[in-house]
N, C-alpha and C positions, 0 to 999 in steps of 0.2 A: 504494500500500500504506500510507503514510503518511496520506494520507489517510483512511483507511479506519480506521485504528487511532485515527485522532483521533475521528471519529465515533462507534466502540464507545464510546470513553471517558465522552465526553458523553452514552451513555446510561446510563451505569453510576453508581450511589449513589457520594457524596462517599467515603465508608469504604472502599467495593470499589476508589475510584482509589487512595486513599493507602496501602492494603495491596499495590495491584499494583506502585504505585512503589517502594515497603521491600524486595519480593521481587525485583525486576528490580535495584534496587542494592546486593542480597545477594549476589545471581549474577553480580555484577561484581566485588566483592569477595572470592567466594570461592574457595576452593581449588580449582586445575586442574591436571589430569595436562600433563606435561612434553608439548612441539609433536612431539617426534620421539623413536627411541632412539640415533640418531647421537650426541647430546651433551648434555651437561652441562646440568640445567636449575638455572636461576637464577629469582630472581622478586623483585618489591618486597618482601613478607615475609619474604624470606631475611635482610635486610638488619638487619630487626627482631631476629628469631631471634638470627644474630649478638649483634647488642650486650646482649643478654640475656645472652648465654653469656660474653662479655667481663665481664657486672658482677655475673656470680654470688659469691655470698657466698666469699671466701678465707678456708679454714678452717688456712691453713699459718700457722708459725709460726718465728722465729727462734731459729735455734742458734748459741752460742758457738763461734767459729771456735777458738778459745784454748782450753777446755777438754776434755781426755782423757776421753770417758764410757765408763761399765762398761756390761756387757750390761745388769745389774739398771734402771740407769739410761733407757736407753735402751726396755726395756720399757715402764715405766712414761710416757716422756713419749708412745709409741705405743698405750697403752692411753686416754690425755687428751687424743691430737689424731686420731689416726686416724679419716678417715670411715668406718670401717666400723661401730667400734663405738658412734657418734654415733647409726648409721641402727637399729642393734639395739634402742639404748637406746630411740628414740621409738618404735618398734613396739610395745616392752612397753609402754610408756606409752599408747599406743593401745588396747591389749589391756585395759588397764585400766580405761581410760574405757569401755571397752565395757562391762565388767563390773557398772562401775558403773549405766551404761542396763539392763540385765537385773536388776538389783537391783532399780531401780525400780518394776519390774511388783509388786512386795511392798506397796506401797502405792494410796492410791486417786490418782486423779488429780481436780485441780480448777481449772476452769476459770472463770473473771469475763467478762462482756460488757457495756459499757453501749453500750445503745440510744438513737436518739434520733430521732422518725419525725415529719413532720408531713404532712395532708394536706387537700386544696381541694377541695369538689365545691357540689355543686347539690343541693339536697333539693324532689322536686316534691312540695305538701302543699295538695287543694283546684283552685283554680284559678291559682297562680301558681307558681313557683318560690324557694326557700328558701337564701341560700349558709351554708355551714355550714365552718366550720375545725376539725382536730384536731392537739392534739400532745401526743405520747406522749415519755414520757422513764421510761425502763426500765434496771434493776438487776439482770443476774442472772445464777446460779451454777449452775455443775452438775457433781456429781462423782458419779464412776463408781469401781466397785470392786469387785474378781473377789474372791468369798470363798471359794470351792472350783474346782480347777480337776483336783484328783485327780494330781497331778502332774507339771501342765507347765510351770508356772513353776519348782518347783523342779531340774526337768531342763535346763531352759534355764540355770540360773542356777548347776550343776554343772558341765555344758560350759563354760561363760566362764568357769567359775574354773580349770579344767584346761585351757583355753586360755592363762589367764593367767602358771598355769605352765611350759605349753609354751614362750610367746614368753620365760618369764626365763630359761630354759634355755636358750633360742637364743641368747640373749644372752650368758650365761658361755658359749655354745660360741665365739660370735666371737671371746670374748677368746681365749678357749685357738685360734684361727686365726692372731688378730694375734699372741699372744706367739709361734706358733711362726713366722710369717715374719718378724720380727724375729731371732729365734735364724737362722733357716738367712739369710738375708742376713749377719744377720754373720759365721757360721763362714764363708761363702763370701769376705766381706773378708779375715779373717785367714787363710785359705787363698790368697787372692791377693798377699796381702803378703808373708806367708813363702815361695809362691812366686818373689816377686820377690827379694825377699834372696837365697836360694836364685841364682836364675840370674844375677844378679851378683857371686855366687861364682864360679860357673860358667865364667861370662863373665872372670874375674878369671884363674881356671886356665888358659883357653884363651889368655890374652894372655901366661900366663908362659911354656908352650910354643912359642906363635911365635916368642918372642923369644930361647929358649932354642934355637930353630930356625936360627935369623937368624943367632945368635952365630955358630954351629958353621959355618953357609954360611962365614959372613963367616973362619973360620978354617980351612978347607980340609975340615972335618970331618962336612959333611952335603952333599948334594944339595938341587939346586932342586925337586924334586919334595916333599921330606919339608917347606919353608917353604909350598910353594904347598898342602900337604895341612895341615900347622899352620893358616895364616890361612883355611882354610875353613872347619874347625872355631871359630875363632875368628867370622866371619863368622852360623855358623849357630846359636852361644851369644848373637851379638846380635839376629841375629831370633825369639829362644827370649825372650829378656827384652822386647823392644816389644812381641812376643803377651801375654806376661802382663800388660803395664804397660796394655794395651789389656782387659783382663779385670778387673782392678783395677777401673779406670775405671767399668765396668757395675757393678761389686762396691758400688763407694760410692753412686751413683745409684741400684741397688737397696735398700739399706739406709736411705738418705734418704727413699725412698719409703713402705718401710714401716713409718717411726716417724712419719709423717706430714708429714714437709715436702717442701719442692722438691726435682729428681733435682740441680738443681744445688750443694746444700748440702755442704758442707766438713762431714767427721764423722769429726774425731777419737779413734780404740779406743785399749785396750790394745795392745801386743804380744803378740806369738804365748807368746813366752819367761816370759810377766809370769802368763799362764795356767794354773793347775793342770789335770795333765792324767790321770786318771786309770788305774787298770788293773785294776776290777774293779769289780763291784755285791754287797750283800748278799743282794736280794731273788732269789728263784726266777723260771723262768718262772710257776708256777702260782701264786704270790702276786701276781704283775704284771697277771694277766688277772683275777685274784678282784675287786683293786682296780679294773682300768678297767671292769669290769660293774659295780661298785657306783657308781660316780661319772662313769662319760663324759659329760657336759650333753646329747651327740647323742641317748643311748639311754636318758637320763634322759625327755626332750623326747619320745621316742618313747611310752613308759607314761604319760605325760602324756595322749598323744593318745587311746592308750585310753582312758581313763580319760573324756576328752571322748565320746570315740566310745559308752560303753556310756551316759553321759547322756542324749544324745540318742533314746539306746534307750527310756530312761523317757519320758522326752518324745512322741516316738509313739508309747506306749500308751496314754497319757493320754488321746489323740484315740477312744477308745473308750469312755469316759463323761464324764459329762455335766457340762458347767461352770454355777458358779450366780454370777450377779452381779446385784448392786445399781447400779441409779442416781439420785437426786433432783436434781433443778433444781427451787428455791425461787429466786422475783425478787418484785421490790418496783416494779409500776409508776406513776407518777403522770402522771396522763392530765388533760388540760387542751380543755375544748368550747366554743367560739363558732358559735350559729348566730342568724342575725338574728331579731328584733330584740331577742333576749332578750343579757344580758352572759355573761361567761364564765362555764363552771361546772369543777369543780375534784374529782377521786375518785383516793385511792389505798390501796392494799389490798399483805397478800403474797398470794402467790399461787404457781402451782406444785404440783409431785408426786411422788411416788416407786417409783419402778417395782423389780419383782423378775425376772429375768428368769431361766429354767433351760433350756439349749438343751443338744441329745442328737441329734448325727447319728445318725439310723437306719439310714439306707444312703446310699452314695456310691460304689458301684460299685468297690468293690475298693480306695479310695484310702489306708485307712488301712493296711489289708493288705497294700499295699505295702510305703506309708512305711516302715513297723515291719521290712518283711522285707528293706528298702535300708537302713536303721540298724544292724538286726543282723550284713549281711552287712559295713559297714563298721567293724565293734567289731573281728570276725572280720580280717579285711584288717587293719587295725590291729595284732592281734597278731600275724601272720602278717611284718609288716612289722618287727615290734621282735625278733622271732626273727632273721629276715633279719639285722638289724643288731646282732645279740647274735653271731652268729655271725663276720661280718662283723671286728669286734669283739676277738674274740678272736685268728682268722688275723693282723690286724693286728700287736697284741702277740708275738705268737709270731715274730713276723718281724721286727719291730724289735730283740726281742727279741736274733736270733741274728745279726742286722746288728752288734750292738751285744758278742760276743763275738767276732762274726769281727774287728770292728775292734780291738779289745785285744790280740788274736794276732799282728793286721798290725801294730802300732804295737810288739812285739816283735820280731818279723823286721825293722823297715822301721830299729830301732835298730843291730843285725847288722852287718844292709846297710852302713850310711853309716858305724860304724867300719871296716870291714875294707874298703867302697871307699876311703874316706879314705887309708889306711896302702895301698894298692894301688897309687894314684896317686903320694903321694909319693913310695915306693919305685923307681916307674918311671921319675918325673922326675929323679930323681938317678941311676939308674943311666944314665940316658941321656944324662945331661950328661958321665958316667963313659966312654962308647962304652961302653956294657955291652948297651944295647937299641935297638930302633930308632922310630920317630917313630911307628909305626902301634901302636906297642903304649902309648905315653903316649898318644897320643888318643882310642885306647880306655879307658885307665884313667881318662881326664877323661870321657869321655863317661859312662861308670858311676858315676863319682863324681855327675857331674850329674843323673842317674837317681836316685841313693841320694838324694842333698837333698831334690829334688823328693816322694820317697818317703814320706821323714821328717815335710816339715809336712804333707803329704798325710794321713800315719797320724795324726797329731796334730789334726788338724781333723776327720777320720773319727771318732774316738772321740766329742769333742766336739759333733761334728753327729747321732749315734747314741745320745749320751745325751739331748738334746733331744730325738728323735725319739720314742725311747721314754717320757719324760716326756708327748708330745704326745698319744701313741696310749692312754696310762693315765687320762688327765686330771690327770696330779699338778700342771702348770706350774701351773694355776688353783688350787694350792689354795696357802695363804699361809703353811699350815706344815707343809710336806710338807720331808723331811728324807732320806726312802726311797733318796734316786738318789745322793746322798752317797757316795764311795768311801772 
């Protein structure tokens, strides 16, 4: 077989071997499906791959371990480092340079070539033959230029601009993305912080019982059952607080994340207590939702698209009359002749022409008739889809809306709560150190108490996380001097 193959070879053009060689060590280097589906496939390329992904560009940044940042703070450095909105930004930039190439079509375009030809032949002249040489050296230009086109450049060149504003609207929507997962990372930090303060209260209650427990053993005045029921509660106030401290942990690794550094960065907040916490809004529901219809970036970006969408509606009508364009190519060549036994001779001239050209599909079997009627139906679709999210839109608002009162009422109750469990508890632990009450009714008051705390940052992060949300859903986060959400 080898043989044989050597032999085709040898019959085949120098070109056809060194292209079959290129091909056969394409096909050695190329990409193949994994041997089996039992396991893991690996390859020499992987290895490459890898170290590509190892020396991708590190867009993280360093945070002061030492200083205490504000939420505003904190926005802002995840609004400068975050990839998300790195990726937004270049898109618009993209979108733009586009627009710019569809501008272009506005002008003519012009084109330079120099030429340079020489050629050898044989002139048969009589009874002998004559050798004769030529060389051409040539100069030339040609610009082309649509002077009526009835409307499709400038449909094309409405589209990109309402493209353009689509991709900037995507962009202030990112931000209004990142500012809000910054916000809910952080309420969920200082919900896990003040839960943890919280359950080392908790945990603080349960140790004074035990030992209030302990005593009374130790003095004739309790049972082994009321210590061993003491230090369980005490016990399940300490697995109450490593859950939280273990929630925390994800808390700051999330928030690292989305201001854009490593999960393992240290990021110093406010406290929970340092926070103003409101208990009330000025604005109505139906001034909430006036505003996020006037300003969402999402449903801005969407009338954008319309807006694309009925351009290119002009644009396939156009394709129903006739475009007129000009072209001229003017060159300058200087041509140079030797034939024997005469010397050189030597002629150069312009030269060149100008064409007009008016081209009018007459028929094309239904194609333009489509086009227009697949433009039209996606203008349609278009508004059909900004309805959809006008609608969309609104339920939103109205929801965060009543998120956002229900939270105010719980953050009323949840205040209730944690004085009268507070005063609950006390009251029990001292009568019971009195023999007034017995060991299951303080550990119930502790266990309530520990409810109520839990309750307390709970409703206080609730409100907080309620009022961002509702900022989120309106678009006010993105605006720089929105003042509305104020209490």
């Amino acid at each position: 077989m080898a043989g044989y193959l050597k032999q085709r070879l040898a019959l085949l053009p120098t070109s056809a071997v060194m292209s079959l060689l290129l091909l056969s060590g394409w096909n050695v280097l190329a990409q193949s499906a994994p041997i089996s589906a039992n396991r893991v496939w690996h390859s020499s390329e992987e290895q490459k791959v890898e170290q590509g992904a190892r020396n991708l560009a590190d867009s993280r940044f360093t945070i002061d371990s030492a200083k205490t940042y504000t939420l505003t703070e904190l926005v802002d450095l995840a609004e400068e480092h975050n990839p998300a909105t790195r990726l937004s930004w270049e898109r618009a930039r993209a979108q733009a340079a586009n627009l710019g190439v569809t501008r272009s079509e506005l002008y003519p375009t012009l084109t330079a070539a120099a030429l340079s030809e020489t050629t050898r032949s044989q002139a048969f002249f009589g009874s002998r033959f004559y050798g004769q040489v030529g060389q051409d050296f040539e100069i030339a230009l040609e610009l082309n230029y649509t002077i009526l086109d009835f409307g499709g450049r400038s449909g094309r060149i409405a589209a990109a601009k309402a493209q353009v504003l689509a991709a900037n609207f995507a962009f202030n929507d990112t931000h209004r993305n990142v500012i809000y997962q910054v916000q809910q990372a952080y309420y969920r930090l200082l919900s896990a912080i003040g839960q943890e303060e919280a359950a080392r209260a908790s945990l603080s209650n349960a140790q004074a019982v035990q030992q209030a427990a302990e005593a009374r053993l130790a003095n004739g005045l309790a049972t082994l059952p009321d210590v061993l029921e003491a230090r369980s509660a005490t016990a399940q106030a300490e697995y109450d607080l490593q859950a939280i401290i273990g929630a925390e942990e994800i808390a700051r690794g999330d928030l690292a994340t989305a201001v854009g550094a490593l999960a393992t960065t240290l990021i110093k907040i406010q406290p929970l207590d340092q926070i103003p916490t409101p208990d009330s809004i000025a604005d109505s529901v139906d001034q909430a939702i006036t505003r996020a219809l006037g300003q969402r970036p999402d449903l801005l970006q969407q009338v954008a698209d319309i807006r694309s969408a009925y351009a290119r509606v002009k644009e396939a009508r156009s394709a129903y009359y006739p475009a007129f364009t000009v072209s001229a190519a003017p060159a300058v060549p200087s041509l140079y002749g030797l034939q024997s036994p005469y010397s050189w001779a030597h002629t150069a001239d312009l030269v060149g022409g100008v064409r007009f050209n008016l081209n009018w599909t007459v028929f094309d079997g239904g194609a333009r008739k489509n086009r227009l009627a697949q433009a039209q139906a996606d203008a349609h679709a278009a508004e059909g889809q900004a309805n959809v999210e006008r609608n969309q839109i609104a339920d939103e608002v109205w929801a965060a809306y009543s998120n956002l009162n229900t939270a105010f009422r719980q953050r009323q109750a949840a205040i209730a709560l944690l004085e009268s469990a507070n005063q609950s508890y006390n009251a029990a632990l001292e009568s019971y150190n009195d023999g007034l009450r017995n060991l299951l009714d303080v550990t119930a008051a502790q266990r309530t108490l520990a409810q109520a705390r839990s309750a307390d940052v709970l409703s206080r992060t609730q409100v907080l996380t309620s009022l961002a949300d509702l900022a989120f859903r309106t678009g006010d986060s993105i605006r720089s001097n929105n003042v509305r959400l104020q209490p």
